[in-house]
Every structure is written in structure tokens, then in C-alpha cells.
C-alpha positions in Angstrom: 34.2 106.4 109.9 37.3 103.8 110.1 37.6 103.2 106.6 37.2 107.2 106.3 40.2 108.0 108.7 42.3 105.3 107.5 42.1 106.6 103.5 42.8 110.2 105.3 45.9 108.4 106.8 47.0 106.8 103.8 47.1 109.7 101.5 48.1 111.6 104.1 51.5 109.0 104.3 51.4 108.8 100.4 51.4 112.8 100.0 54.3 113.5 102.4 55.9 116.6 101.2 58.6 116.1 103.8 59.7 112.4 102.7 58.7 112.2 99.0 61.0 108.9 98.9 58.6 107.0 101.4 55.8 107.5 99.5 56.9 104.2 97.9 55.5 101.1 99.7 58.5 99.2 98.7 60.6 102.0 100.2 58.7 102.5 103.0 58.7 98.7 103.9 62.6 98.6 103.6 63.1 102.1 105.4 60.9 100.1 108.6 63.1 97.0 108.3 66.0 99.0 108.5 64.4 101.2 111.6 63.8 98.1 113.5 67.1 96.4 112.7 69.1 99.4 114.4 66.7 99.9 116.6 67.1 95.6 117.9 71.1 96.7 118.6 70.5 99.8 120.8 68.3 97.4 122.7 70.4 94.2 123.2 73.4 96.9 124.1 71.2 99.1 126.2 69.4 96.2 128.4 72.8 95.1 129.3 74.7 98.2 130.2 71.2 99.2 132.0 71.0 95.7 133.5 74.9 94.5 135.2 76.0 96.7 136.9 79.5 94.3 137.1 79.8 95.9 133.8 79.8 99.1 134.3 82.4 99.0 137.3 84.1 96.5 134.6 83.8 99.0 131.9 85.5 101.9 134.9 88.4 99.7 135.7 89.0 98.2 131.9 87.4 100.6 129.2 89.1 98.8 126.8 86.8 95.9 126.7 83.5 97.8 126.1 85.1 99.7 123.9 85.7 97.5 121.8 82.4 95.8 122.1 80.7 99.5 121.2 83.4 99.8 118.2 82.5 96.0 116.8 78.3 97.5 117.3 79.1 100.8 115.6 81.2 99.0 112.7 78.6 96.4 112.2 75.7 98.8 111.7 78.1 101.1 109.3 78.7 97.9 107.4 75.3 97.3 107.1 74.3 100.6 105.8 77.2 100.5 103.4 76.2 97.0 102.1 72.5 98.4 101.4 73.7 101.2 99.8 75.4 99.5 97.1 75.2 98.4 94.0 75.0 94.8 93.2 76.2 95.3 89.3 73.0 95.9 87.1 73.4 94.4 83.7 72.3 98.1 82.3 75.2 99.9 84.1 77.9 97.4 82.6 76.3 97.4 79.5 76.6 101.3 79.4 80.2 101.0 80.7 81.1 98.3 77.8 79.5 100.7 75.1 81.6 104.2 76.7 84.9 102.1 77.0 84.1 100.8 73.1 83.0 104.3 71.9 86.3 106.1 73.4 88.4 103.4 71.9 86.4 104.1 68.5 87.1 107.5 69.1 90.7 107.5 69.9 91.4 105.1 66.7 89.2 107.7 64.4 91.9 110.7 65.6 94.8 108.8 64.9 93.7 108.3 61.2 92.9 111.2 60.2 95.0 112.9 58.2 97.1 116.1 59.5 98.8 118.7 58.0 102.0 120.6 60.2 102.5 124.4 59.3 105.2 126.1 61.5 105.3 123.4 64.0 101.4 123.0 64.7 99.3 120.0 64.2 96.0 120.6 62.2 93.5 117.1 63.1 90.6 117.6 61.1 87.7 114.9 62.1 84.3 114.7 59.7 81.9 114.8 62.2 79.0 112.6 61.0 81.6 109.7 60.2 82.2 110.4 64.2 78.9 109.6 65.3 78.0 107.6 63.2 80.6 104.6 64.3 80.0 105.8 67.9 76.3 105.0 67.5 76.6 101.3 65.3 79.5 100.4 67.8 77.4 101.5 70.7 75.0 98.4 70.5 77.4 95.8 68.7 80.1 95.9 71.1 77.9 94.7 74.2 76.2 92.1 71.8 79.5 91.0 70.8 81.0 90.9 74.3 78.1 89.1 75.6 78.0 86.4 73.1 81.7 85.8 72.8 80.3 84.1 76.8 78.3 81.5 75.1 78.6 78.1 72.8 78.9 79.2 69.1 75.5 79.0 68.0 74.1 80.3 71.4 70.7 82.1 70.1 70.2 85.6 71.0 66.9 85.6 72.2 67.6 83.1 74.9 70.0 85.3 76.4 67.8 88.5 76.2 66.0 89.7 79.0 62.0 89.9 78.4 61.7 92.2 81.1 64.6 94.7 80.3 65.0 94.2 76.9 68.9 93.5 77.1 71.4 90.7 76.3 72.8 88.9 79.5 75.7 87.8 80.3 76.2 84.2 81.6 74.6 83.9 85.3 73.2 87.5 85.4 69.6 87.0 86.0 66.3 89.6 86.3 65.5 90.5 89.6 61.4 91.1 90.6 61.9 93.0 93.1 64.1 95.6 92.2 62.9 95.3 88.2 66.7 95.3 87.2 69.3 92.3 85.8 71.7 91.9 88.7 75.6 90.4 87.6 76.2 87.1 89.3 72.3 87.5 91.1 72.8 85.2 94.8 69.2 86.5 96.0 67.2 89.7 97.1 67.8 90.4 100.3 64.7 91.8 102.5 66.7 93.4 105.1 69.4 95.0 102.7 66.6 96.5 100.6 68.7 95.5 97.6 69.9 92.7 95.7 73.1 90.4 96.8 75.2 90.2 93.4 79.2 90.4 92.0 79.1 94.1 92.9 78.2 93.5 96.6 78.3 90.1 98.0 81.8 90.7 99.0 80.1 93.5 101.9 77.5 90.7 102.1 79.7 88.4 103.5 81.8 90.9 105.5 78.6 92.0 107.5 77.8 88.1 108.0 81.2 88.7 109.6 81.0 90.9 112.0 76.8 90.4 112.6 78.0 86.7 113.7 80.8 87.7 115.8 78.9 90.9 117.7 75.9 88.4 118.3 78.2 85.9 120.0 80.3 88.6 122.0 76.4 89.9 123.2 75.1 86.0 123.9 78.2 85.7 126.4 77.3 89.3 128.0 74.3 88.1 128.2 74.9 84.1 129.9 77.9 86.1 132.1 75.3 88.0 133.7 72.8 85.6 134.5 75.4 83.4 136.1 76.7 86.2 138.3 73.0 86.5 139.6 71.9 82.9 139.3 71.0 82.8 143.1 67.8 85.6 142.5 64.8 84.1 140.8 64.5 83.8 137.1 61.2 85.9 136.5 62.9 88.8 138.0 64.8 88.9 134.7 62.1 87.8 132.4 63.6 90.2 129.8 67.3 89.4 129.9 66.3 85.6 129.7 64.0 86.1 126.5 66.2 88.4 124.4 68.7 85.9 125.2 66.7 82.9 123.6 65.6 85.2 120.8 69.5 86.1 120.1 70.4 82.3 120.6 68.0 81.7 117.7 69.2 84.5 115.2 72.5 83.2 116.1 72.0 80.0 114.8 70.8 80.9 111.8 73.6 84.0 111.4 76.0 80.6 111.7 74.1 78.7 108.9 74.2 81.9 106.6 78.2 82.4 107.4 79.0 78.8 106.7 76.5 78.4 103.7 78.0 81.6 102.2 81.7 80.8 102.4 80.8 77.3 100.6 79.3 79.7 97.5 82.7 81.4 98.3 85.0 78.5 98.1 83.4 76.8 95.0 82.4 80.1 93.1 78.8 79.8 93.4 75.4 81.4 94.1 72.6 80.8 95.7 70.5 81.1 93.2 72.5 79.0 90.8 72.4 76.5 93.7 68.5 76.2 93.9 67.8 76.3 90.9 70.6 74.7 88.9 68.0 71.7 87.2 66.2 75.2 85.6 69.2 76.7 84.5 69.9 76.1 80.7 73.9 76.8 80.8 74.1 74.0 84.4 71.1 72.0 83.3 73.3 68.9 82.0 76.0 69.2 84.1 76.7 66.6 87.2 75.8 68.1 90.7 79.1 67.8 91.5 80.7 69.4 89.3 81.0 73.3 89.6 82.1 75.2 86.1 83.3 78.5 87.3 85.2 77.5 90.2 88.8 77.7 90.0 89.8 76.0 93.1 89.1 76.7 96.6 92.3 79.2 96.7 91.9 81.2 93.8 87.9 81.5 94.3 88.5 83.3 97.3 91.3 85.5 96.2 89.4 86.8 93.3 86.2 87.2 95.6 87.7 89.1 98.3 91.2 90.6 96.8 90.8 90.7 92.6 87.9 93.4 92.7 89.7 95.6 90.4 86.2 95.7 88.3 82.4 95.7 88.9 81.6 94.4 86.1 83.7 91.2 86.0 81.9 88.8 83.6 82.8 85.0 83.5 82.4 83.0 80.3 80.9 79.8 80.2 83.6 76.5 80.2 84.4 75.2 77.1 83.5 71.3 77.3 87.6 70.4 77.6 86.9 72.7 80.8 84.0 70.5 82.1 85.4 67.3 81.2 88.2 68.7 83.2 86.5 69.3 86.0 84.3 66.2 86.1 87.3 63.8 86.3 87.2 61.1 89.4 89.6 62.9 92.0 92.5 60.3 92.9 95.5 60.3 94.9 97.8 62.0 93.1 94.9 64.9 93.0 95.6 65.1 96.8 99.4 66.6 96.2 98.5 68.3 93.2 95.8 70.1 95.4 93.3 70.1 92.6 90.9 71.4 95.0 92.5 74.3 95.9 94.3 75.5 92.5 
């Protein structure tokens, strides 16, 4: 009789007509995650406004102050949404951008040579159509092939660069994501409470919402202690609640602080996580020193280009010639200290 309800249940969840998009565990698990995470705001905000009273007679006096605490909650949880919402840069979409960009450029250089003939002033273009399509079509695959392994060492094979799972060359440090069966640019990890992958196209939003998660945790932790040292006379039981979400909060803020700090080092030397892990399993950073970091361009230009140079999506970073490398391994000195190799 259980086992008969709950396959009623399940295909009854499977079969919504209503919400055809939950039907998808996968989508159904993130939709939850993302439930519960809004859901873990309205309570820490509720509890305390429902809680101290000192800060609601506060709030009367100087509404400033909570409002500014309920602007920094409502731009946190907007950030969030708009972080999950975006696209980390799949390897298919630039590859289909690379290809349109090449085929236009084909198609603009195929006008210009035709021949014309003028007649009262007008401009007859004639254009054989089959020459047309056919360039558009051979230059459709070469050009990503050719953008892709302009990247690598001369000699660079292409299967080791092609994707068994998609079927598509990669560019340097774009790797194929499991969980959302895609090749992400510049892949830093799948992120469980996103619902998406953390790549070039949205790690900037990634560490924005670090940001502001960090700072509205810490602004609520201080509510929080303020309130049970106004009312540190009563007994502690008789606020059971307050003094558990505190110690839950305390926690998520001290790993929010380990993310934020771990994250602007990735920042600051132009790295990812993954890279990072995994770097002894990574053919192109396999023989290269642990210290040495190839695509960083010093601390000051790393974090221009993440946060300000985001004129493209689909930003793709060669690999360092060995010059490059030898470059970057060299023993720091003294005089590297004025130069501020580190930072340029």
C-alpha cells in the first residue's frame, strides 16, 4: 500500500502539467535548494524584527539603518538569482559565435569581390550563390579549429584537445562539466546552490554575491549578539532560537570568509579552482613548478581584467610560450620589489 501511494506520488510529481520544468530531478533538486536558501533569509530577518523590540523603536526613530539592512537582504538575494541565471560561457556558444563572426567576415570579403557593373548611377552586385555557401560552410568548422589550436604548442594533437563527451575542440582550461553535460570556459567548479556552473562568463557575479552574502551575514551576526546583550540578565533557554540560529550563522560565516578569501587569491593570481586541485592531472600545468602561475599577469592587471575588461564572454587565453614560463619562474629579488613584479 506504501510503495503503491508513493509511485502514485511520483508520477503524479513527474506528470505535472502545471510545472513541466520540475519534472526534472536535477531541476527539482536545484528549484528546493534555492526555496530553502530564500526561505533561511526571511527567517534570520524575520526572528529579529519579531524578536527586539529595541529595533523596532530603533527602526521608528532611525529608518535609515534597517533600511539599509533590508536593501543589502533584497540586493543579495537579486544577486543571487542573477548569478544562477547565467551563463558560465559554454564552449558550444563561443564556438557558434567564432564560426558567425568568421562566416560574416567571409561574407563581407565575398561582396567586395565581386564584380559590379554601374548603369545611370546604380550599383549591380551580382553574388553566385553556391560559391556563397559553400565558403560559409568549409569556414564554418575550420575557423574554430584554427582559433583553438593557434592556443596550443605547435604540434599540439587534436584529439587531446577534443571533448569525448561533446565532440568539440577546447580551448586551453575549458573543461566538461558532469553535471550540466556542457564544456564550461575557464570551468572553477559546479556550484550546488547556483544550480549552474562557476566559469569566465560568471565568476565575476560569483564573487560579487560572496560579497554581499559575507557582509549581510556579518551585519545579521551583530543584530543578532546586540540583542542578546541588551537581554543578558533573562535566562538563556528563553531564547533557545535566537542563540541557535546565531551559532548556525556563526558557522556559515566562517566558511562564507574562507570562500571570499580563497576566491580573491584565484582572483589575484588568475586561477581556478579546479586548475588548483587538480593541476598534477592537467596536461598543459602538469610540468610546471607549483609556484609558478602561467596566466597571471600580476596581481593588478588580474583583477582589472576580471572585474573591469569584460568586454567579451568568450575571452580565451593561450597557453605561455616557454620564454613566458621561464619568465615567470625566475627567483624574485630585490630589485623585483620596486619593479612590483607581482603586481604588473
Amino acid at each position: 500500500m506504501v510503495a503503491l501511494c508513493g509511485g502514485i506520488f511520483r508520477d503524479t510529481w513527474d506528470g505535472l502539467s502545471f510545472f513541466p520544468c520540475l519534472s526534472d530531478p536535477a531541476r527539482r533538486s536545484t528549484f528546493c535548494l534555492k526555496v530553502a536558501l530564500v526561505m533561511l533569509h526571511l527567517i534570520y530577518a524575520g526572528v529579529l524584527f519579531e524578536f527586539d523590540k529595541d529595533l523596532i523603536q530603533k527602526t521608528k526613530q532611525d529608518p535609515w539603518y534597517t533600511a539599509a539592512y533590508l536593501l543589502l537582504l533584497a540586493s543579495t538575494l537579486v544577486q543571487y538569482f542573477i548569478t544562477s541565471g547565467s551563463s558560465p560561457g559554454y564552449v558550444l556558444d563561443a564556438m557558434r559565435t567564432a564560426n558567425e563572426t568568421d562566416a560574416s567576415h567571409h561574407r563581407t570579403s565575398i561582396t567586395s569581390n565581386q564584380p559590379a557593373s554601374s548603369k545611370n548611377g546604380s550599383v549591380v552586385i551580382t553574388i553566385d550563390r553556391n560559391q556563397l555557401e559553400k565558403n560559409l560552410l568549409g569556414s564554418g568548422t575550420t575557423s574554430w579549429a584554427k582559433l583553438v589550436m593557434d592556443m596550443y604548442p605547435p604540434g599540439t594533437s587534436v584529439r587531446s584537445v577534443t571533448c569525448t563527451y561533446c565532440n568539440i575542440m577546447q580551448p586551453p582550461r575549458a573543461k566538461h562539466c558532469h553535471d550540466c553535460d556542457k564544456c564550461v570556459l575557464q570551468f572553477d567548479h559546479h556550484c550546488v546552490w547556483l544550480g549552474t556552473c562557476v566559469g569566465q562568463g560568471n565568476h565575476c557575479r560569483f564573487w560579487w554575491y560572496i560579497c554581499s552574502e559575507t557582509a549581510l551575514s556579518l551585519w545579521t551576526g551583530t543584530l543578532y549578539i546586540q540583542y542578546l546583550k541588551s537581554h543578558v540578565s533573562k535566562p538563556w533557554w528563553s531564547y533557545a532560537i535566537v542563540i541557535l540560529l546565531l551559532a548556525a550563522l556563526s558557522i556559515c560565516l566562517f566558511f562564507l570568509l574562507l570562500l571570499l578569501l580563497f576566491h580573491s587569491y584565484l582572483i589575484l593570481t588568475n586561477q581556478t579552482t579546479y586548475e588548483l586541485v587538480r593541476r598534477r592531472r592537467i596536461p598543459y600545468l602538469r610540468n610546471i613548478p607549483e609556484r609558478v602561475f602561467p596566466f597571471s599577469k600580476g596581481a593588478c592587471r588580474n583583477s582589472y581584467e576580471f572585474c573591469c575588461a569584460r568586454s567579451s564572454m568568450y575571452r580565451m587565453e593561450p597557453l605561455p610560450t616557454a620564454q613566458e614560463l621561464q619568465e615567470k619562474s625566475r627567483t624574485y629579488t630585490c630589485s623585483d620589489i620596486f619593479s612590483c613584479r607581482c603586481c604588473c
